[in-house]
PAFIZA-633188 format. One record per residue: residue number from 0; x, y, z of N, C-alpha, C in turn; chain; residue in one letter. Coordinates in pm, whole numbers, plus 50000, padded with zeros to 5 digits. Layout:
REM residues N
REC  marlum  neast  nnorth    nup  caeast  canorth   caup  ceast  cnorth    cup  vexkol  torlo
REC     NUM      X       Y      Z       X        Y      Z      X       Y      Z       A      A
...
REM end
This chain:
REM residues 283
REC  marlum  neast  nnorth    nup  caeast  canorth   caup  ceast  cnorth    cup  vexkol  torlo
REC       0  21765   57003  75938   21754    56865  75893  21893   56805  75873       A      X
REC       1  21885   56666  75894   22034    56615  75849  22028   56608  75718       A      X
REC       2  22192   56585  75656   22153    56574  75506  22225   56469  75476       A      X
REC       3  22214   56317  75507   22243    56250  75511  22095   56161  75442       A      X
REC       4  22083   56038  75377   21970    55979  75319  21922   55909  75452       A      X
REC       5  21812   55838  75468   21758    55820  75545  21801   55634  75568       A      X
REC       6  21849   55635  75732   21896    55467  75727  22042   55474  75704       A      X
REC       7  22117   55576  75641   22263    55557  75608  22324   55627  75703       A      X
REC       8  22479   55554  75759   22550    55649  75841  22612   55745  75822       A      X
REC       9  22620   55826  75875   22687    55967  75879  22821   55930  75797       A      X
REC      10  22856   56004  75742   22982    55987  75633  23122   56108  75674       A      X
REC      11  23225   56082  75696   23301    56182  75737  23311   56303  75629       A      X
REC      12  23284   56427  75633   23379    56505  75515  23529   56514  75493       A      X
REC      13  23590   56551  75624   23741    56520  75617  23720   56446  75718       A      X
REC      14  23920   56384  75725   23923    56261  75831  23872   56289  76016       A      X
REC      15  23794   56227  76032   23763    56267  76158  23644   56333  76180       A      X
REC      16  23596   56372  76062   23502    56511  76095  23388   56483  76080       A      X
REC      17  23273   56463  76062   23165    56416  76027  23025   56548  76048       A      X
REC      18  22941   56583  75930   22874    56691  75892  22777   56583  75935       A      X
REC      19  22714   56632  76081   22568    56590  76097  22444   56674  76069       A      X
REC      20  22482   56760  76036   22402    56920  75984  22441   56997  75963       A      X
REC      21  22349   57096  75912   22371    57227  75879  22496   57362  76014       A      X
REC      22  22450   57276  76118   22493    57350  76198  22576   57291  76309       A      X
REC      23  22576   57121  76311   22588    57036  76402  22714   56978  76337       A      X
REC      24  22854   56919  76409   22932    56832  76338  22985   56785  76456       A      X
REC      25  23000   56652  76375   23115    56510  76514  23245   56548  76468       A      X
REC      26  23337   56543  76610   23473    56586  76565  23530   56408  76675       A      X
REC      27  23596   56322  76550   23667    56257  76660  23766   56240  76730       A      X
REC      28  23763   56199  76817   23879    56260  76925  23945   56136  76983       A      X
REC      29  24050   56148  77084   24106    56045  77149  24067   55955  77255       A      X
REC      30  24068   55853  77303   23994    55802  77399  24089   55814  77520       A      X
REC      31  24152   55756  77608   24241    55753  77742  24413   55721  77708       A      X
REC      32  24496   55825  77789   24614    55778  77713  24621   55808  77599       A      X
REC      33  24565   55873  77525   24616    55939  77382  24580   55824  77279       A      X
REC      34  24515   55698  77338   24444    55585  77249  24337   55689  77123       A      X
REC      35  24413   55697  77006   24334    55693  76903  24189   55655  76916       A      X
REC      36  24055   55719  76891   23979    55637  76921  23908   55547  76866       A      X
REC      37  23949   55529  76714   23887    55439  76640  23931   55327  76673       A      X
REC      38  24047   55306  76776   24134    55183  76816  24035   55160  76885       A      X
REC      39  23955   55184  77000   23875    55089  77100  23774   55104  77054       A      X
REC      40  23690   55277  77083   23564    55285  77039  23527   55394  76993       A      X
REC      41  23464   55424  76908   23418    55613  76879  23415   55693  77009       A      X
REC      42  23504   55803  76997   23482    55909  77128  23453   56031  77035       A      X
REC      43  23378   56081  77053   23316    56226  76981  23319   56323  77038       A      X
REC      44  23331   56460  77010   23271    56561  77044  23240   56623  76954       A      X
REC      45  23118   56714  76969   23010    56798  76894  23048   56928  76896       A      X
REC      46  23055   56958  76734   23048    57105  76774  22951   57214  76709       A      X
REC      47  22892   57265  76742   22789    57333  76677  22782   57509  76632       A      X
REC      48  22751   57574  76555   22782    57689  76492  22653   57722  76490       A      X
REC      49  22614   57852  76565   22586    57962  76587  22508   58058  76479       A      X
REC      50  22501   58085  76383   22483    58194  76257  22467   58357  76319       A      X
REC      51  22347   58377  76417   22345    58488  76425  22268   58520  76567       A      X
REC      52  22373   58586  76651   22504    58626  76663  22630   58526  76611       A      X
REC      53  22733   58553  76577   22752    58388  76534  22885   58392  76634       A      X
REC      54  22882   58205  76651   22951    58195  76749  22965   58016  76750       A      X
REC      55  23080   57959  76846   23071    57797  76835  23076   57752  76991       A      X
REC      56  22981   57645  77002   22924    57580  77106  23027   57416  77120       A      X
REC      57  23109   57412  77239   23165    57284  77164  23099   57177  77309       A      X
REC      58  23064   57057  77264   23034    56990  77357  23130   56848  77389       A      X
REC      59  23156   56868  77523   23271    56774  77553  23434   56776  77492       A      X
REC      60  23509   56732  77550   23628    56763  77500  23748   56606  77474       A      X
REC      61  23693   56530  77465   23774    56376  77437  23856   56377  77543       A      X
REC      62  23932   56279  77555   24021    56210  77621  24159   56312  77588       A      X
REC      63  24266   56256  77688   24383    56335  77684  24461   56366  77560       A      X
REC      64  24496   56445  77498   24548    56464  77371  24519   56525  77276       A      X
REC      65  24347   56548  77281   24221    56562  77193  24249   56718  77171       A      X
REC      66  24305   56779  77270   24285    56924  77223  24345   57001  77097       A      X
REC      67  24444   56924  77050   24470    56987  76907  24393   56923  76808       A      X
REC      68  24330   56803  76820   24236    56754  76754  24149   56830  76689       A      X
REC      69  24078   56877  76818   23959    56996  76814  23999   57107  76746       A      X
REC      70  24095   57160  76775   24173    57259  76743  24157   57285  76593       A      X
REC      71  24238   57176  76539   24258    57113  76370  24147   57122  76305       A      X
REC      72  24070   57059  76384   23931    57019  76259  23839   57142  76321       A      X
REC      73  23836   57238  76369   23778    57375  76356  23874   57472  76226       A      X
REC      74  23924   57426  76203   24023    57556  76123  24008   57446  76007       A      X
REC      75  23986   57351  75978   23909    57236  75863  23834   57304  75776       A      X
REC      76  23682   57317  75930   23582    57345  75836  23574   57464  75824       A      X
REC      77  23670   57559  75870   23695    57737  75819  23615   57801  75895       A      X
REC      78  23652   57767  76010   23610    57815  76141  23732   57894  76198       A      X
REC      79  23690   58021  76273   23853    58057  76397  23837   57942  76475       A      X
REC      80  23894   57879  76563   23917    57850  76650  23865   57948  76788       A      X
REC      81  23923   58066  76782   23913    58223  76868  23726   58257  76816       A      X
REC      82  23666   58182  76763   23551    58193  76793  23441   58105  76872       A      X
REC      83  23563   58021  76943   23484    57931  77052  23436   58005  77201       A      X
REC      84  23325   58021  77176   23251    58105  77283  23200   57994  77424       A      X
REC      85  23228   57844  77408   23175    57777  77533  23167   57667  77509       A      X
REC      86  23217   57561  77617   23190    57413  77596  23097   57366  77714       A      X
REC      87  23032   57283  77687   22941    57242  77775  22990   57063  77784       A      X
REC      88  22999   57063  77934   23084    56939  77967  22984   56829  77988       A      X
REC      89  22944   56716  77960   22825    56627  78009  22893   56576  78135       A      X
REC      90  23016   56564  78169   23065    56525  78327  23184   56557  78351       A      X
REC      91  23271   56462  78434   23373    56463  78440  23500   56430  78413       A      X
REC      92  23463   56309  78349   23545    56150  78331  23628   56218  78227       A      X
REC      93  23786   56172  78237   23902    56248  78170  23879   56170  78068       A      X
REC      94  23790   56089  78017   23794    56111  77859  23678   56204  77766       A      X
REC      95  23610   56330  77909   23532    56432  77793  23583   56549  77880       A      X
REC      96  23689   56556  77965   23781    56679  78008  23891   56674  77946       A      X
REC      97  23963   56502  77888   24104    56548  77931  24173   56622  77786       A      X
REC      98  24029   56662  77679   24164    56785  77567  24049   56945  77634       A      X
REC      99  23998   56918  77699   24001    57096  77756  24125   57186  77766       A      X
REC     100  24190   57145  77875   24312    57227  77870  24412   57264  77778       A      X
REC     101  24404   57177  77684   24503    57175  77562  24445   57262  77480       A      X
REC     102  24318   57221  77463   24264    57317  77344  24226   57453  77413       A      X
REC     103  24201   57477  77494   24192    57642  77575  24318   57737  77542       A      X
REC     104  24432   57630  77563   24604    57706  77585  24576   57722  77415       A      X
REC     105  24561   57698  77352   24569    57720  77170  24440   57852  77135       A      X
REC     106  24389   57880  77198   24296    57984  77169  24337   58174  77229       A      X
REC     107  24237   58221  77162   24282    58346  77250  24146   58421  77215       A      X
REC     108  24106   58422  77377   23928    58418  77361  23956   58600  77341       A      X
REC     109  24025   58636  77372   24022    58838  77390  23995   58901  77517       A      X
REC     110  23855   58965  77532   23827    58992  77640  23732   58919  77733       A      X
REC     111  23682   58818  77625   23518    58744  77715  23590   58641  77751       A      X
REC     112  23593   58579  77840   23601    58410  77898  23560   58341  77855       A      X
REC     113  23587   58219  77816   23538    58124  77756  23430   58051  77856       A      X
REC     114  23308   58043  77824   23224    57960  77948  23254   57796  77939       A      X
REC     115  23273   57753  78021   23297    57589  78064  23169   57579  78135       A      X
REC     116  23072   57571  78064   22908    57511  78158  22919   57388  78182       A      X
REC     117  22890   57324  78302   22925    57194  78415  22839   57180  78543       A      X
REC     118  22766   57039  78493   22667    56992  78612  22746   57073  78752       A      X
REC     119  22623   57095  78869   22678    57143  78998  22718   57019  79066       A      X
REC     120  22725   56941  79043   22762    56892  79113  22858   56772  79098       A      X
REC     121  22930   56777  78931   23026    56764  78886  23158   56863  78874       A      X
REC     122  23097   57016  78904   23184    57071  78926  23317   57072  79002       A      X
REC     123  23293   57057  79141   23390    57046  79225  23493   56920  79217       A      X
REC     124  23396   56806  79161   23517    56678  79148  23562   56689  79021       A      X
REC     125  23617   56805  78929   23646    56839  78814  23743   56929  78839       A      X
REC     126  23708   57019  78944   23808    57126  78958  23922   57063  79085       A      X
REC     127  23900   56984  79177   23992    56986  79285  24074   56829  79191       A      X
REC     128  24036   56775  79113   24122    56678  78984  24160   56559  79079       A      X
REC     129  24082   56528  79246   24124    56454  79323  24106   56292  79257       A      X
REC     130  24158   56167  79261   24097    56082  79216  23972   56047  79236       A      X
REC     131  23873   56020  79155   23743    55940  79216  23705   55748  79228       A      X
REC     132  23659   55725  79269   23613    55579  79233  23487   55578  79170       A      X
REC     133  23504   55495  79015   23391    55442  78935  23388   55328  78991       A      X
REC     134  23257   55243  78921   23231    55121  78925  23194   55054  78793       A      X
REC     135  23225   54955  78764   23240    54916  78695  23135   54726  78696       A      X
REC     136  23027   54686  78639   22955    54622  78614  22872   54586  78717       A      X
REC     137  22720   54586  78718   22632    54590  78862  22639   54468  78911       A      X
REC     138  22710   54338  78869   22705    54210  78969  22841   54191  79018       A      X
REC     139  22990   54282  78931   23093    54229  78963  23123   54358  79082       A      X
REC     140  23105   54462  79068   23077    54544  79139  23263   54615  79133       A      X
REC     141  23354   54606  78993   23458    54626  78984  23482   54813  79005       A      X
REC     142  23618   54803  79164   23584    54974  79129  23719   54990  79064       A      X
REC     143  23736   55126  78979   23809    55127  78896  23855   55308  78969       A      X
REC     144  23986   55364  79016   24025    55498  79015  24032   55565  78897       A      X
REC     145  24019   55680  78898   23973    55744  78754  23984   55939  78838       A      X
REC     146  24058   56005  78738   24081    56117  78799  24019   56214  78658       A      X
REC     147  24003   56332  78663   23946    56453  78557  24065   56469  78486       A      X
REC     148  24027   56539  78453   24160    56609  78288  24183   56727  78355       A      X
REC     149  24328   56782  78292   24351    56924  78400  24294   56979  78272       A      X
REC     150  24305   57118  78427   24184    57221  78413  24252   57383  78357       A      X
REC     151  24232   57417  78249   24216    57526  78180  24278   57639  78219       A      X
REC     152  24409   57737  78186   24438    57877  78229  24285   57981  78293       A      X
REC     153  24290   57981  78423   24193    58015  78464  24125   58110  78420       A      X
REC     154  24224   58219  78392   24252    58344  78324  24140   58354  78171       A      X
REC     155  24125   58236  78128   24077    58240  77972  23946   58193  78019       A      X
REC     156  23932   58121  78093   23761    58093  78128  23704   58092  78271       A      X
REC     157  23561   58074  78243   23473    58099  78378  23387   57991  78357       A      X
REC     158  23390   57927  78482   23330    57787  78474  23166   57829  78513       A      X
REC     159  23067   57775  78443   22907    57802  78493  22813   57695  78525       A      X
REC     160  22788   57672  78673   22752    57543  78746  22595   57522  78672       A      X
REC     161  22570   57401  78595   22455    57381  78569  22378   57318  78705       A      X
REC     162  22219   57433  78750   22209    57364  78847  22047   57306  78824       A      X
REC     163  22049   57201  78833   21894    57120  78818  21814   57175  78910       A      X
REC     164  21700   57167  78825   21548    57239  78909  21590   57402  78850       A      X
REC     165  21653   57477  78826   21721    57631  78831  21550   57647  78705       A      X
REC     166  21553   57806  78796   21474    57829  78665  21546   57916  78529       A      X
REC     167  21672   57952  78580   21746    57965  78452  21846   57877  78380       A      X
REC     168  21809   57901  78236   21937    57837  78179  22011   57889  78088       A      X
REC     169  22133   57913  78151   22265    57938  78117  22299   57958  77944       A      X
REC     170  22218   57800  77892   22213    57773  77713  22130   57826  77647       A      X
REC     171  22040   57888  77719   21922    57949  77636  21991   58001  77508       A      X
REC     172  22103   58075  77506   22093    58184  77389  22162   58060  77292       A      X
REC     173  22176   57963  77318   22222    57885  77194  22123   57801  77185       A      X
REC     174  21975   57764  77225   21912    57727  77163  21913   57593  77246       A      X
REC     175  21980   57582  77357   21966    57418  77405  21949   57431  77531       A      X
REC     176  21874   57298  77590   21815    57289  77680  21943   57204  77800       A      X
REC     177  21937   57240  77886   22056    57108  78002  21960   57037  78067       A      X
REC     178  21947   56899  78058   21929    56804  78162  22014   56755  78248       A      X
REC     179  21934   56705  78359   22065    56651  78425  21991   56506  78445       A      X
REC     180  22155   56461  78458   22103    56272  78425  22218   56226  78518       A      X
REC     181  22192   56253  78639   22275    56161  78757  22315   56042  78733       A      X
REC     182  22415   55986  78753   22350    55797  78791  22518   55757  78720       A      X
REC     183  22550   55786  78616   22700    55814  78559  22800   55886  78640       A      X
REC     184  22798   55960  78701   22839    56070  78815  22744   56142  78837       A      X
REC     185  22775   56242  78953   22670    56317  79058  22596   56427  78956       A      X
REC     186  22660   56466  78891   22638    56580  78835  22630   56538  78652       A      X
REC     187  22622   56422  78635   22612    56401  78483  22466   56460  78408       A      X
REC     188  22519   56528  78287   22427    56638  78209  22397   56599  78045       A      X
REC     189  22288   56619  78042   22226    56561  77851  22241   56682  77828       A      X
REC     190  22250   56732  77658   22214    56847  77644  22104   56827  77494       A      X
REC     191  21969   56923  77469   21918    56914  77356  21908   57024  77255       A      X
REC     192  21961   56987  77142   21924    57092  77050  21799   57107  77035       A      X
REC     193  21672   57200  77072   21558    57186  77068  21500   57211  76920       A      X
REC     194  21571   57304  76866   21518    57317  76733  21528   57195  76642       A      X
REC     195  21630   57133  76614   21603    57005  76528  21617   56884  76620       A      X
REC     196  21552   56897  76737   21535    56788  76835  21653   56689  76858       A      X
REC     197  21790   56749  76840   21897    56675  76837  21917   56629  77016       A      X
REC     198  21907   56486  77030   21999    56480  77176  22163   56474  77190       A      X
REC     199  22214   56556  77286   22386    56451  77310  22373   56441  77438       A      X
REC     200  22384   56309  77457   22339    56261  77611  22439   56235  77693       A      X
REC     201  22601   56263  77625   22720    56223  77655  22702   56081  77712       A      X
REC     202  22722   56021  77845   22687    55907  77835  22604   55892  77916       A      X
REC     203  22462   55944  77917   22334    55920  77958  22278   55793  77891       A      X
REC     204  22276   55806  77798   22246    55675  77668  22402   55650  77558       A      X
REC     205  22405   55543  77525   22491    55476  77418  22414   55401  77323       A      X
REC     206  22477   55408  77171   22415    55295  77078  22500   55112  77187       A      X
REC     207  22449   55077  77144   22477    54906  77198  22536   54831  77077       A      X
REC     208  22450   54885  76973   22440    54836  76838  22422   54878  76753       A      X
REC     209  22405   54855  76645   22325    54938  76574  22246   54984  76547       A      X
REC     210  22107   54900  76615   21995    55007  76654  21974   55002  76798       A      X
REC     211  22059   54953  76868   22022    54918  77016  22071   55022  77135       A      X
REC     212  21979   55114  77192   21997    55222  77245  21977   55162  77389       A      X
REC     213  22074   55214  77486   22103    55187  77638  22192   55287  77727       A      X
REC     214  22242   55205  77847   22340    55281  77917  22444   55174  77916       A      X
REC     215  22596   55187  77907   22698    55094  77949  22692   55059  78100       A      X
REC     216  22839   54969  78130   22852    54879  78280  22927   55007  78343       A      X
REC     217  22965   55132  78316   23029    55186  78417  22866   55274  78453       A      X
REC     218  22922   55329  78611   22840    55422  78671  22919   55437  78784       A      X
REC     219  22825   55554  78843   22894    55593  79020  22731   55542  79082       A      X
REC     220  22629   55567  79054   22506    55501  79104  22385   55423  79027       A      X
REC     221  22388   55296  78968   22335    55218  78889  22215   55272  78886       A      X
REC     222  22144   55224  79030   22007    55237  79046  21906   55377  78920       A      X
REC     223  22063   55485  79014   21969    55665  78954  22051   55676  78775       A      X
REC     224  22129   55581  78776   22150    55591  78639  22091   55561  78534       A      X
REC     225  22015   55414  78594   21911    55324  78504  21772   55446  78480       A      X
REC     226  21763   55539  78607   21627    55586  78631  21653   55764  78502       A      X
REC     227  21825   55788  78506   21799    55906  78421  21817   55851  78259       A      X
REC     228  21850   55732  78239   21866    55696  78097  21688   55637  78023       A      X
REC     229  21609   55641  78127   21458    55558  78137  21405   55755  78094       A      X
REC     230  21429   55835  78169   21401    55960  78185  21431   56015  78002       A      X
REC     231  21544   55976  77983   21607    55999  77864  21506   55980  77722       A      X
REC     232  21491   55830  77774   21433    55747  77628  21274   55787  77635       A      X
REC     233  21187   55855  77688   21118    55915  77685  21098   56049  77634       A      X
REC     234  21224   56092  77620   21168    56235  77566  21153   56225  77410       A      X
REC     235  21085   56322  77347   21069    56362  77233  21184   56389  77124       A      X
REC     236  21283   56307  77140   21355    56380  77037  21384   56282  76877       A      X
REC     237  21461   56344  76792   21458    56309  76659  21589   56217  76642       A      X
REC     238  21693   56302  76689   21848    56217  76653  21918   56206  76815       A      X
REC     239  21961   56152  76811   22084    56051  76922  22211   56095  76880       A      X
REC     240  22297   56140  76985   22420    56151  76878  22519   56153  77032       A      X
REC     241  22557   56026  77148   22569    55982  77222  22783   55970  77174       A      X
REC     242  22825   55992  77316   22985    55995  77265  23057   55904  77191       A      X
REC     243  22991   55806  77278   23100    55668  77262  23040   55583  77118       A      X
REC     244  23129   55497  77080   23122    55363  76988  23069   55434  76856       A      X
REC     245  22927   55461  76861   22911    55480  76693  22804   55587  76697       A      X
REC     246  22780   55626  76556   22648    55749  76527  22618   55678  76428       A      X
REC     247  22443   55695  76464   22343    55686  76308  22299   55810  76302       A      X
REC     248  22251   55861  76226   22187    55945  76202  22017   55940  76108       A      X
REC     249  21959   55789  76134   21824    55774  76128  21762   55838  76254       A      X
REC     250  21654   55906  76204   21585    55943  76294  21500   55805  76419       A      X
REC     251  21477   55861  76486   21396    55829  76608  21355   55881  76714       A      X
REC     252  21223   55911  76630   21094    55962  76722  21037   55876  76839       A      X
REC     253  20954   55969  76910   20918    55838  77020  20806   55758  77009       A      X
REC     254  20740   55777  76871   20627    55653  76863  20662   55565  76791       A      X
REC     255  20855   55573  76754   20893    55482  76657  20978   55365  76708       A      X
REC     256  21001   55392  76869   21121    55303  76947  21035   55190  76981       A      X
REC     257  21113   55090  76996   21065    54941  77035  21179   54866  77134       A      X
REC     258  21082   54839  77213   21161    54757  77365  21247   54691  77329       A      X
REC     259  21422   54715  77399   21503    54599  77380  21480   54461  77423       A      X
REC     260  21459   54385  77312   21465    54227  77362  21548   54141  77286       A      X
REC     261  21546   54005  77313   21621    53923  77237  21764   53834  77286       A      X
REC     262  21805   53788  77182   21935    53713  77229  22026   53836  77257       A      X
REC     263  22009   53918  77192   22155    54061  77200  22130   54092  77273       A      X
REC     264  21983   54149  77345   21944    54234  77458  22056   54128  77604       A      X
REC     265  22015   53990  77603   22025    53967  77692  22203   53930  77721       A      X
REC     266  22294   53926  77578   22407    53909  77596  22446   54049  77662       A      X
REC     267  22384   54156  77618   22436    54296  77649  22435   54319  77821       A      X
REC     268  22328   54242  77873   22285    54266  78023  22368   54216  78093       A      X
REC     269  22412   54045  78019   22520    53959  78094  22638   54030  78078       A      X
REC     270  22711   54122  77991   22847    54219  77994  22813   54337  78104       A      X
REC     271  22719   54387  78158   22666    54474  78270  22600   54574  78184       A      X
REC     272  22583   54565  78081   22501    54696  77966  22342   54707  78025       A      X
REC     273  22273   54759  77996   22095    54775  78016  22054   54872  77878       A      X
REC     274  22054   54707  77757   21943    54800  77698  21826   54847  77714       A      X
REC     275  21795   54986  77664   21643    55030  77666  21518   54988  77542       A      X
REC     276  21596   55073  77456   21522    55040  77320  21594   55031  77212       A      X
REC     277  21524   55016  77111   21581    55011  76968  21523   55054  76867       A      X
REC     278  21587   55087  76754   21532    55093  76611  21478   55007  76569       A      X
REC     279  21344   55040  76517   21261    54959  76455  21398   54898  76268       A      X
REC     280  21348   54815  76214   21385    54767  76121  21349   54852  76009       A      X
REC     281  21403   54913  75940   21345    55038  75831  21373   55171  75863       A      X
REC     282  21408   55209  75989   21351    55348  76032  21500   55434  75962       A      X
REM end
């Protein structure tokens, strides 16, 4: 359960850090260029603890700089650091690669590799670090170059291709499920805590607002992006806890969401956003 009151936002414990559970915490991180990220928008990464076997799950890695970030606020909450057993990447975009490498070179896994689990088909445009082209809003059709974050002393980890349709998964022993949610890049991945129905959709879904749940104006394919964030807001889960801009931590179940409409809905569409749904008023 969160332990947060119900309707109120998540509250930091130390600077940066934010206790979304018992087992779950937001670590914030840098956005592009070493931009602070409270300067533009919340960039998060999750990190989650293990009990038994015990061990830490980190998801995504911020923007360039972020890796002592991570670093810091594991040895915060009286954690090793050297007990990070695996990060699970939701894509590619160098602002949830680019503190991998930093924070890898600060560890010292021993004898196991650190697993880097990564859509298949984000893999390769992650590892060869070639530039890609995004796009940027579905009427202006702006493309924007955009390259990965370098990539990790090989030596310390082993990268593990998440592959959709697979009948295995890789996360089982930590308790979470991988989706894959194309449409952001080729290979973009949700992940769920199944036990307390936590989503991180990296940017499968974004808050809009404060209760206004969607996808932003960037993508590599609108169409399959609109279709995995639609895929998204259907499932069963309890909490949202999405990279960018902000976290609530009110629940939302799925007989509790209500269709985005309105004057906001439609300012959000005219910036290239697509809200889906929202928080009811109370929840």
């Amino acid at each position: 359960m969160n332990n947060f009151p119900e309707g109120k936002p998540p509250k930091e414990i130390s600077e940066g850090i934010i206790k979304l559970s018992n087992d779950i915490y937001a670590i914030r991180t840098k956005w592009l260029a070493h931009v602070p990220a409270r300067l533009i928008s919340g960039t998060y990464v999750f990190l989650m603890v293990r009990r038994n076997p015990f061990g830490l799950l980190l998801f995504d890695t911020g923007g360039p700089g972020s890796g002592p970030v991570i670093y810091n606020a594991i040895k915060k909450l009286g954690f090793s650091p050297n007990d990070l057993q695996g990060v699970a990447i939701s894509h590619w975009h160098k602002d949830h690669t680019g503190g991998l490498a930093s924070l890898i070179k600060r560890i010292d896994p021993g004898p196991r590799p650190i697993k880097i689990y990564v859509g298949e088909r984000d893999l390769p445009l992650m590892l060869n670090r070639m530039p890609h082209r995004l796009i940027c809003h579905p009427v202006l059709h702006i493309p924007i170059p955009h390259r990965p974050g370098r990539i990790p002393p090989l030596e310390k980890v082993r990268f593990v291709p998440l592959v959709p349709d697979s009948q295995e998964n890789p996360l089982a022993e930590w308790g979470i499920e991988f989706i894959p949610t194309p449409g952001h890049t080729p290979g973009h991945t949700s992940f769920m805590h199944t036990s307390s129905g936590t989503l991180l959709p990296g940017c499968g879904l974004a808050m809009l607002g404060k209760d206004t749940v969607g996808i932003v104006m960037m993508y590599w394919d609108r169409k399959i992006k609109v279709k995995s964030a639609l895929k998204l807001a259907k499932l069963d889960f309890r909490y949202l806890y999405p990279v960018h801009f902000m976290l609530s931590d009110r629940e939302i179940p799925l007989e509790k969401r209500m269709p985005a409409k309105g004057p906001w809905s439609w300012l959000l569409r005219l910036l290239g956003c697509y809200p889906i749904f929202r928080y009811p008023k109370g929840a």
